[in-house]
N, CA, C and O atoms as CSV, one atom per row, in Angstrom:
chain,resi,resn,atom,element,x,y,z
A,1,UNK,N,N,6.612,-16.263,9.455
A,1,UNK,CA,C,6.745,-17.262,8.419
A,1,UNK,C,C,5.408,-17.436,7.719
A,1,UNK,O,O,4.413,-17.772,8.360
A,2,UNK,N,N,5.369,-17.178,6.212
A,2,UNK,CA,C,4.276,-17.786,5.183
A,2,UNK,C,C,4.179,-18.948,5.623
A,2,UNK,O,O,5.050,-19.726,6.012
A,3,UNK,N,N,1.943,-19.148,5.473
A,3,UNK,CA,C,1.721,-20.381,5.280
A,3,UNK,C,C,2.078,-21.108,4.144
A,3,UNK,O,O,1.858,-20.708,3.001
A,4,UNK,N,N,3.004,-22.905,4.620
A,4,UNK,CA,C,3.287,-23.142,3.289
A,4,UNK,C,C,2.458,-23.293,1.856
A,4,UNK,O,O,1.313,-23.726,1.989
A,5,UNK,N,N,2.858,-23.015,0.609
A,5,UNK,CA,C,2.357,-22.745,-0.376
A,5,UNK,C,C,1.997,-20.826,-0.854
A,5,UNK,O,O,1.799,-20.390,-1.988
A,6,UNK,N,N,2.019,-20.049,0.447
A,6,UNK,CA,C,1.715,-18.889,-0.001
A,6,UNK,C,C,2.719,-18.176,0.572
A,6,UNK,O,O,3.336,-18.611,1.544
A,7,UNK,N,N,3.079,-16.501,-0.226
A,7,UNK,CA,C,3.662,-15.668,0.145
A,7,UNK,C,C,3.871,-14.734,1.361
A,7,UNK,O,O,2.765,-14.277,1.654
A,8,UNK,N,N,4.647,-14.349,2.033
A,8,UNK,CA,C,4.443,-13.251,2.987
A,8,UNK,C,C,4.976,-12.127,2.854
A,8,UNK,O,O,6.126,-11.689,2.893
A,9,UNK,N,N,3.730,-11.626,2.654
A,9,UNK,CA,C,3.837,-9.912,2.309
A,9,UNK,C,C,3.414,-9.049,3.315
A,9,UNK,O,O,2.365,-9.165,3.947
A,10,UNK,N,N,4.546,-7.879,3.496
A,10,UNK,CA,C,4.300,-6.932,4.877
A,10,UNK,C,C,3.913,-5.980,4.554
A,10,UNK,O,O,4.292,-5.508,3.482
A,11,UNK,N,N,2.942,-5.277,5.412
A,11,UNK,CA,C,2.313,-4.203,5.244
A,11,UNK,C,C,3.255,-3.044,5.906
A,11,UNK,O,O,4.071,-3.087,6.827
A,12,UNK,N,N,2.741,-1.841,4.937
A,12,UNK,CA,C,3.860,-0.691,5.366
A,12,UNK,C,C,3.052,0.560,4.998
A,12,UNK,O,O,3.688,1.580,5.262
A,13,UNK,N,N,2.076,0.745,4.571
A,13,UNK,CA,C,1.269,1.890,4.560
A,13,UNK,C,C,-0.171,1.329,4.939
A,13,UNK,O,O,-0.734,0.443,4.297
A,14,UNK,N,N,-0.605,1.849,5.868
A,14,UNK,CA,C,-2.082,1.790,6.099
A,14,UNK,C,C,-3.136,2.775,6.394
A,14,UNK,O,O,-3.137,3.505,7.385
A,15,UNK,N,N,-4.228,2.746,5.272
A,15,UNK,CA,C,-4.735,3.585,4.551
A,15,UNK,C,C,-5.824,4.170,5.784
A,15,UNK,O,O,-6.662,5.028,5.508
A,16,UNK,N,N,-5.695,3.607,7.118
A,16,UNK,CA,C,-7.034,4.194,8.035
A,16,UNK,C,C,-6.512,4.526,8.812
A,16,UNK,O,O,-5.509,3.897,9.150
A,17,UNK,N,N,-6.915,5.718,9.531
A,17,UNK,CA,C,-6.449,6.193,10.596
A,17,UNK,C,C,-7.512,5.990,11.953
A,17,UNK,O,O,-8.211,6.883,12.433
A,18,UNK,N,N,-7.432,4.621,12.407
A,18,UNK,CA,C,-8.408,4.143,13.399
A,18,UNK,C,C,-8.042,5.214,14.857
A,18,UNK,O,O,-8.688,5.017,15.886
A,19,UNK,N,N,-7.228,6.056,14.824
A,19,UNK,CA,C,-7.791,6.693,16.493
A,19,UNK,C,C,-8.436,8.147,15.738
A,19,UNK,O,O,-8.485,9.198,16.377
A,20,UNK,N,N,-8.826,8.068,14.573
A,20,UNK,CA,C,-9.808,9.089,14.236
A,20,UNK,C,C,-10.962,8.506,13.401
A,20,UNK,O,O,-11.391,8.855,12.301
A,21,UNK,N,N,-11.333,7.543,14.213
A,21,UNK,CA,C,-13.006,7.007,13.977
A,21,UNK,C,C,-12.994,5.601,12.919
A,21,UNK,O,O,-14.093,5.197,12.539
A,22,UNK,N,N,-11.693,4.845,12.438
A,22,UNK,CA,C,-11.369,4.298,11.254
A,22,UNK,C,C,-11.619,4.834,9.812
A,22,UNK,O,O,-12.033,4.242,8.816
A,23,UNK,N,N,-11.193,6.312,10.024
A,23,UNK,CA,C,-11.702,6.500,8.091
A,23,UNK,C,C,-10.354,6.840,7.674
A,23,UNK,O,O,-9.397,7.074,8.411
A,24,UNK,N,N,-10.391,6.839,6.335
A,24,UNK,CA,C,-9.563,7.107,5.311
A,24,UNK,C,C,-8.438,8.117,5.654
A,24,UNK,O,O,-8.839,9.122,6.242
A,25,UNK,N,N,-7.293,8.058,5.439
A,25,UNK,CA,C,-6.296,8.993,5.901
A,25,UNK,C,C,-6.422,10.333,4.946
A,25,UNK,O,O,-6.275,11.482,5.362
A,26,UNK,N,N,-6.726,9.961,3.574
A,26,UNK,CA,C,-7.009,10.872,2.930
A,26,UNK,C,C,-5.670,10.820,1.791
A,26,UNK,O,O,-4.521,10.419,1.974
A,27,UNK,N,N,-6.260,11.342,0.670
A,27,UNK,CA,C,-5.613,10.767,-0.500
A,27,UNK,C,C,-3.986,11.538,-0.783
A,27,UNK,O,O,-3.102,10.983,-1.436
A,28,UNK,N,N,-3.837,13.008,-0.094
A,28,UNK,CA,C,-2.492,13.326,-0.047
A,28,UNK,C,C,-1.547,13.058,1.047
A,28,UNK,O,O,-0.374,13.415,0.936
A,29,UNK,N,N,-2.028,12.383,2.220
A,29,UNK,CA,C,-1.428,11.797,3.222
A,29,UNK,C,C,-1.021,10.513,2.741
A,29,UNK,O,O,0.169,10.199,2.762
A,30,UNK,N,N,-2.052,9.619,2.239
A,30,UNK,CA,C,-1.667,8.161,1.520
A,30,UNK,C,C,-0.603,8.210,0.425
A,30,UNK,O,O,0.204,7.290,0.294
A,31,UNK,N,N,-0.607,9.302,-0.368
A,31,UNK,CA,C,0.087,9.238,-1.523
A,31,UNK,C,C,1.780,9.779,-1.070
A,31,UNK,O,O,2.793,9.541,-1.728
A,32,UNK,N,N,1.717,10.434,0.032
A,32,UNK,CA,C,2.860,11.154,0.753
A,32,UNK,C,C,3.758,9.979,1.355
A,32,UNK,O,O,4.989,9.970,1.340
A,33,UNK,N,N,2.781,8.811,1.983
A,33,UNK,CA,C,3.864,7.836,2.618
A,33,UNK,C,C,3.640,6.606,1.731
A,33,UNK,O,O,3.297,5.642,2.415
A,34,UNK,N,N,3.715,6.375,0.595
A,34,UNK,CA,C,3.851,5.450,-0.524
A,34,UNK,C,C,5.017,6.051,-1.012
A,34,UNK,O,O,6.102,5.489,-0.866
A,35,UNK,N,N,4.904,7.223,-1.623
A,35,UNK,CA,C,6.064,8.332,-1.940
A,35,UNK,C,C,7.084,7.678,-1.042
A,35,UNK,O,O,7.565,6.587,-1.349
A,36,UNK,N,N,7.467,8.396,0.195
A,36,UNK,CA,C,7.991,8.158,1.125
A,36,UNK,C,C,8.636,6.747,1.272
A,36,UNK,O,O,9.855,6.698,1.440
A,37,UNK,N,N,7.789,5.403,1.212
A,37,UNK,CA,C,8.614,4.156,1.147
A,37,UNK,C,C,9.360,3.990,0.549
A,37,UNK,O,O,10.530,3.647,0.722
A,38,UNK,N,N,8.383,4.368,-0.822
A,38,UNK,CA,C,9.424,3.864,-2.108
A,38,UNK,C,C,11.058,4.733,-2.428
A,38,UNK,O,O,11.999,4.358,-3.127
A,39,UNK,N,N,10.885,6.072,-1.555
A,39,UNK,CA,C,12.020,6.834,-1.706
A,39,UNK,C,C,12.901,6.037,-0.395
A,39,UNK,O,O,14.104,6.279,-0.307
A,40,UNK,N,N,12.436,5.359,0.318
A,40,UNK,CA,C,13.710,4.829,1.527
A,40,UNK,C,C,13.841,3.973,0.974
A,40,UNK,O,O,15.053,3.917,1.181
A,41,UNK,N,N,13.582,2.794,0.123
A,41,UNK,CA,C,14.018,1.515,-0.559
A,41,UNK,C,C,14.529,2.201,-1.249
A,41,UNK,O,O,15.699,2.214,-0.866
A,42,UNK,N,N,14.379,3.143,-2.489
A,42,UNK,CA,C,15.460,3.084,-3.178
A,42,UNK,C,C,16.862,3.897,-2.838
A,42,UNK,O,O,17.872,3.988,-3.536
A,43,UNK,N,N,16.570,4.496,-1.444
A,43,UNK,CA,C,17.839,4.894,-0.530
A,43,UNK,C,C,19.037,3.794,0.308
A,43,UNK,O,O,20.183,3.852,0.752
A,44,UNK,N,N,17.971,2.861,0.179
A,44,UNK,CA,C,18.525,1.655,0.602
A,44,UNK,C,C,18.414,1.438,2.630
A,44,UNK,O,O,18.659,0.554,3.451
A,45,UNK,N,N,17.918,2.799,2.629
A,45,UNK,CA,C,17.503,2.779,4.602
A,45,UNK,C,C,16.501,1.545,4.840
A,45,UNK,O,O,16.559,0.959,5.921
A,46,UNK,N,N,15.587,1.138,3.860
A,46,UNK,CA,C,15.072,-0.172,3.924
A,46,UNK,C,C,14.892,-1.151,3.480
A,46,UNK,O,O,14.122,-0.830,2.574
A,47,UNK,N,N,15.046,-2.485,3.382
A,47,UNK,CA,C,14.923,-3.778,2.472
A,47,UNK,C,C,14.300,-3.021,1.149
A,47,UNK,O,O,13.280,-2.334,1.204
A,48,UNK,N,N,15.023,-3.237,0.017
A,48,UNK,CA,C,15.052,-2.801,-1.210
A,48,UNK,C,C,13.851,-4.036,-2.114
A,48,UNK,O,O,12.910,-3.925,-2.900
A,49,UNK,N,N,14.293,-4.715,-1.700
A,49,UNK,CA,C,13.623,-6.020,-2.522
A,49,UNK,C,C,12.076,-6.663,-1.994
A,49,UNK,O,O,11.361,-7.432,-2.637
A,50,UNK,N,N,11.849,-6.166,-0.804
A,50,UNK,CA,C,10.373,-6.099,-0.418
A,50,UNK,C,C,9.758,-5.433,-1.170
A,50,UNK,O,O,10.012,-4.299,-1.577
A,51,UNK,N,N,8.302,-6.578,-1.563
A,51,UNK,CA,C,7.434,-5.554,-2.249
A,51,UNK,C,C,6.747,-4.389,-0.909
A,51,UNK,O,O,7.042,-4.518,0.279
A,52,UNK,N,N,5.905,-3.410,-1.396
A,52,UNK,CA,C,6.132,-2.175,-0.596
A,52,UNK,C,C,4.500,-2.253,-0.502
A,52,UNK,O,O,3.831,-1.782,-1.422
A,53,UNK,N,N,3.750,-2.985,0.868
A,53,UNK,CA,C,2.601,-3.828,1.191
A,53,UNK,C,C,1.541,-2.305,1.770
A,53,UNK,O,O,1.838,-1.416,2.567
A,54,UNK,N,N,0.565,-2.479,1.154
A,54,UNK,CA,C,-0.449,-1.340,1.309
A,54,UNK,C,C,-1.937,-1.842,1.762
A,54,UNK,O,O,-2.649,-2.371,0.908
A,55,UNK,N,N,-2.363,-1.696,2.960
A,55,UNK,CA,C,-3.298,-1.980,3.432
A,55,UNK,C,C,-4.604,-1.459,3.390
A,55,UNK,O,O,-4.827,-0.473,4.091
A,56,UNK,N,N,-5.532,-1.940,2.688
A,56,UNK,CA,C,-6.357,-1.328,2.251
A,56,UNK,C,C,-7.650,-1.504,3.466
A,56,UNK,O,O,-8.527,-0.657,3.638
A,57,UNK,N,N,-7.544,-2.652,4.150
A,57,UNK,CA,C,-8.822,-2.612,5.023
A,57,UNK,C,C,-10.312,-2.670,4.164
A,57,UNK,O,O,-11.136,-1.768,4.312
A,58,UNK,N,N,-10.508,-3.582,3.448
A,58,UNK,CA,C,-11.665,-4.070,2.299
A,58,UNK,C,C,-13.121,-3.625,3.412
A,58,UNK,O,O,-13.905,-2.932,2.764
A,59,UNK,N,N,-13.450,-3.787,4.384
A,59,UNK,CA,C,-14.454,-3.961,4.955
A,59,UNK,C,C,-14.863,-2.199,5.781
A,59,UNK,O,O,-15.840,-1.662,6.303
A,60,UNK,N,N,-13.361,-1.831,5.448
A,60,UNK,CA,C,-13.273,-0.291,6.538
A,60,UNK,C,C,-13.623,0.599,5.331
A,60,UNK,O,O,-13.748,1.695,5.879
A,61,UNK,N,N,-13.907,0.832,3.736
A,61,UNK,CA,C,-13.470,1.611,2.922
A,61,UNK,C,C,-15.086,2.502,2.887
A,61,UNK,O,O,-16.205,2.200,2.471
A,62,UNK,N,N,-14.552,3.606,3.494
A,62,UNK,CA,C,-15.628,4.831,2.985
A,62,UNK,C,C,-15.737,5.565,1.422
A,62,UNK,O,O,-14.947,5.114,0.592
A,63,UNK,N,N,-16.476,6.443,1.063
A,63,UNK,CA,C,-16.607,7.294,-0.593
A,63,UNK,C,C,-15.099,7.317,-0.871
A,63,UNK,O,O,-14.523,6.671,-1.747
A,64,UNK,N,N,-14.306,8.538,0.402
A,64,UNK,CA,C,-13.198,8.865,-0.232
A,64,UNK,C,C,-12.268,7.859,-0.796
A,64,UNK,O,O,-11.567,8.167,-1.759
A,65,UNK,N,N,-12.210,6.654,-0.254
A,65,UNK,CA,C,-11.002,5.650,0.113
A,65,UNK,C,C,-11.390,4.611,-1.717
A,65,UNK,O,O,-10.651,4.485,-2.693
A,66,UNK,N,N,-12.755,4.099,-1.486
A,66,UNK,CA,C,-13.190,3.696,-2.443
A,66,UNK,C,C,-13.146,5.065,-3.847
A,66,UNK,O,O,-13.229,4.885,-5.062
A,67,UNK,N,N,-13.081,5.609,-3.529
A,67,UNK,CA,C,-12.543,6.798,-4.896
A,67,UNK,C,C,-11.239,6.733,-5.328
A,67,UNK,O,O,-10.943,6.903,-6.510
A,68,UNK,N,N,-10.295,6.458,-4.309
A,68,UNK,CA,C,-8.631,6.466,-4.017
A,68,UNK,C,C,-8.206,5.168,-4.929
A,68,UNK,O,O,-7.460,5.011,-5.894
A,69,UNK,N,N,-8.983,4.387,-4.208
A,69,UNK,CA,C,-8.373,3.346,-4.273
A,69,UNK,C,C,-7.820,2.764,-6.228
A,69,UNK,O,O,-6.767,2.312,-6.677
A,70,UNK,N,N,-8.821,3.013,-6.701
A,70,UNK,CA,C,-9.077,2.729,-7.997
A,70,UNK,C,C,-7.755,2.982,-8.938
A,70,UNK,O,O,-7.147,2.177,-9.644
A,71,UNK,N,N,-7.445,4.828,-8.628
A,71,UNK,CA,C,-6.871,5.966,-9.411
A,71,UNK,C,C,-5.929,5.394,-8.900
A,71,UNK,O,O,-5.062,5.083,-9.717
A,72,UNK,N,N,-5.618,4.966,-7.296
A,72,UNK,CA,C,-4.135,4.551,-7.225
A,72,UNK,C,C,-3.871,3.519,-7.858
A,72,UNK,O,O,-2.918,3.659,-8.624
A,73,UNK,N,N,-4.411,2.372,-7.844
A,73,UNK,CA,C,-4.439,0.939,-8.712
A,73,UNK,C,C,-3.934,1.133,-10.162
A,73,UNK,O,O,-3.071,0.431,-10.690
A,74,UNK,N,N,-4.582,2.177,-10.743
A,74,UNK,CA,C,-4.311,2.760,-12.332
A,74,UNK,C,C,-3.061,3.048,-12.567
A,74,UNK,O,O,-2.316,2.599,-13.437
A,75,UNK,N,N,-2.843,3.910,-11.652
A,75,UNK,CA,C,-1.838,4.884,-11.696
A,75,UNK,C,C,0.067,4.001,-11.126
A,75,UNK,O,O,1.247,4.222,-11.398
A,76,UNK,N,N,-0.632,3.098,-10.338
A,76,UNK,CA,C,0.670,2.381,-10.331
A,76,UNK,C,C,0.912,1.268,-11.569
A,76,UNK,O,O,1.997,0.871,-11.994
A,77,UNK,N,N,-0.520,0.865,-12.040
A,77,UNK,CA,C,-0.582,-0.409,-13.154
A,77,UNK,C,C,0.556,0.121,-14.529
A,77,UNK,O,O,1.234,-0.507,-15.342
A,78,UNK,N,N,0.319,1.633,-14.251
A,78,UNK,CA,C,0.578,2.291,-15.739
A,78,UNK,C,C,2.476,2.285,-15.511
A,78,UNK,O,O,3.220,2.358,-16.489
A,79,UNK,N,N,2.924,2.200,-14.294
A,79,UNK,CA,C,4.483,2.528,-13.944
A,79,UNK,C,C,4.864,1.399,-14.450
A,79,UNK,O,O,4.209,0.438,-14.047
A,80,UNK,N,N,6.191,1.031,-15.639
A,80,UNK,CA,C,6.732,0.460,-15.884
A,80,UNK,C,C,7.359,-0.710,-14.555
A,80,UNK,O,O,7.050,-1.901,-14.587
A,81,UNK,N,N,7.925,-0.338,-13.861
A,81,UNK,CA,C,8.825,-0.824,-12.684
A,81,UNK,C,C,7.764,-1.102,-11.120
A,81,UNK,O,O,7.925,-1.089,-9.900
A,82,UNK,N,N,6.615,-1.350,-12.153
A,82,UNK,CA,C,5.369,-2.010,-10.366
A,82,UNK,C,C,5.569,-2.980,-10.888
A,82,UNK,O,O,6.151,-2.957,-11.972
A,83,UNK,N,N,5.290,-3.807,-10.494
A,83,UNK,CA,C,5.136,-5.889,-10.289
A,83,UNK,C,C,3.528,-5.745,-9.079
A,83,UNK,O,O,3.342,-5.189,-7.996
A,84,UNK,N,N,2.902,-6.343,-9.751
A,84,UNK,CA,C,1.690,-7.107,-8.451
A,84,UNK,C,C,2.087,-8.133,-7.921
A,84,UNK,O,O,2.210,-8.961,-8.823
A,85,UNK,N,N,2.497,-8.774,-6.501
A,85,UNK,CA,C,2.619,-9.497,-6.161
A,85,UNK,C,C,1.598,-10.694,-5.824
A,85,UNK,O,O,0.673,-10.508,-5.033
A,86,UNK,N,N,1.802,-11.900,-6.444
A,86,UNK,CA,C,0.811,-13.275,-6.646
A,86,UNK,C,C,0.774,-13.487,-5.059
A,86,UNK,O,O,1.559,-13.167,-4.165
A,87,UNK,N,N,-0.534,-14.198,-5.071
A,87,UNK,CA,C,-0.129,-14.383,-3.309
A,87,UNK,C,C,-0.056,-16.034,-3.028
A,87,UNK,O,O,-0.488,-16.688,-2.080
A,88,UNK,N,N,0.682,-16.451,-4.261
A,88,UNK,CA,C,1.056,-17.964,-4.288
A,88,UNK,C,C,1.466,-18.422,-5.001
A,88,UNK,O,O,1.712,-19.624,-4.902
């Protein structure tokens, strides 16, 4: 349960692979299971109406991840059918 006044949003891709040192999964592995969610929601194998929660780990982000991160941000801003979710 959200604290009241704010949203609860679940995470479903996470961008570090901590039993290999916490770094970056790497940008065609990340982009493979974003792919991947968004193709089982719109299969309907998972809650359709969840936004589709991506964990970035702000404090864990190495060159590659901080390179990633940006182009992915862009690149979903530019898709007609993304929504950013408010976190209140």
């Amino acid at each position: 349960m959200a604290w009241p006044g704010l949203r609860q949003v679940n995470t479903h891709i996470d961008l570090i692979d901590w039993r290999d040192g916490g770094r970056f999964i790497g940008a065609e592995l990340a982009t493979e299971r974003i792919i991947a969610h968004l193709v089982a929601k719109r299969l309907g194998v998972i809650e359709q109406h969840e936004p589709t929660g991506i964990l970035t780990h702000h404090k864990a982000h190495d060159g590659e991840l901080s390179e990633f991160l940006p182009k992915l941000i862009a690149a979903l801003s530019a898709h007609r059918k993304v929504e950013w979710v408010r976190p209140f």
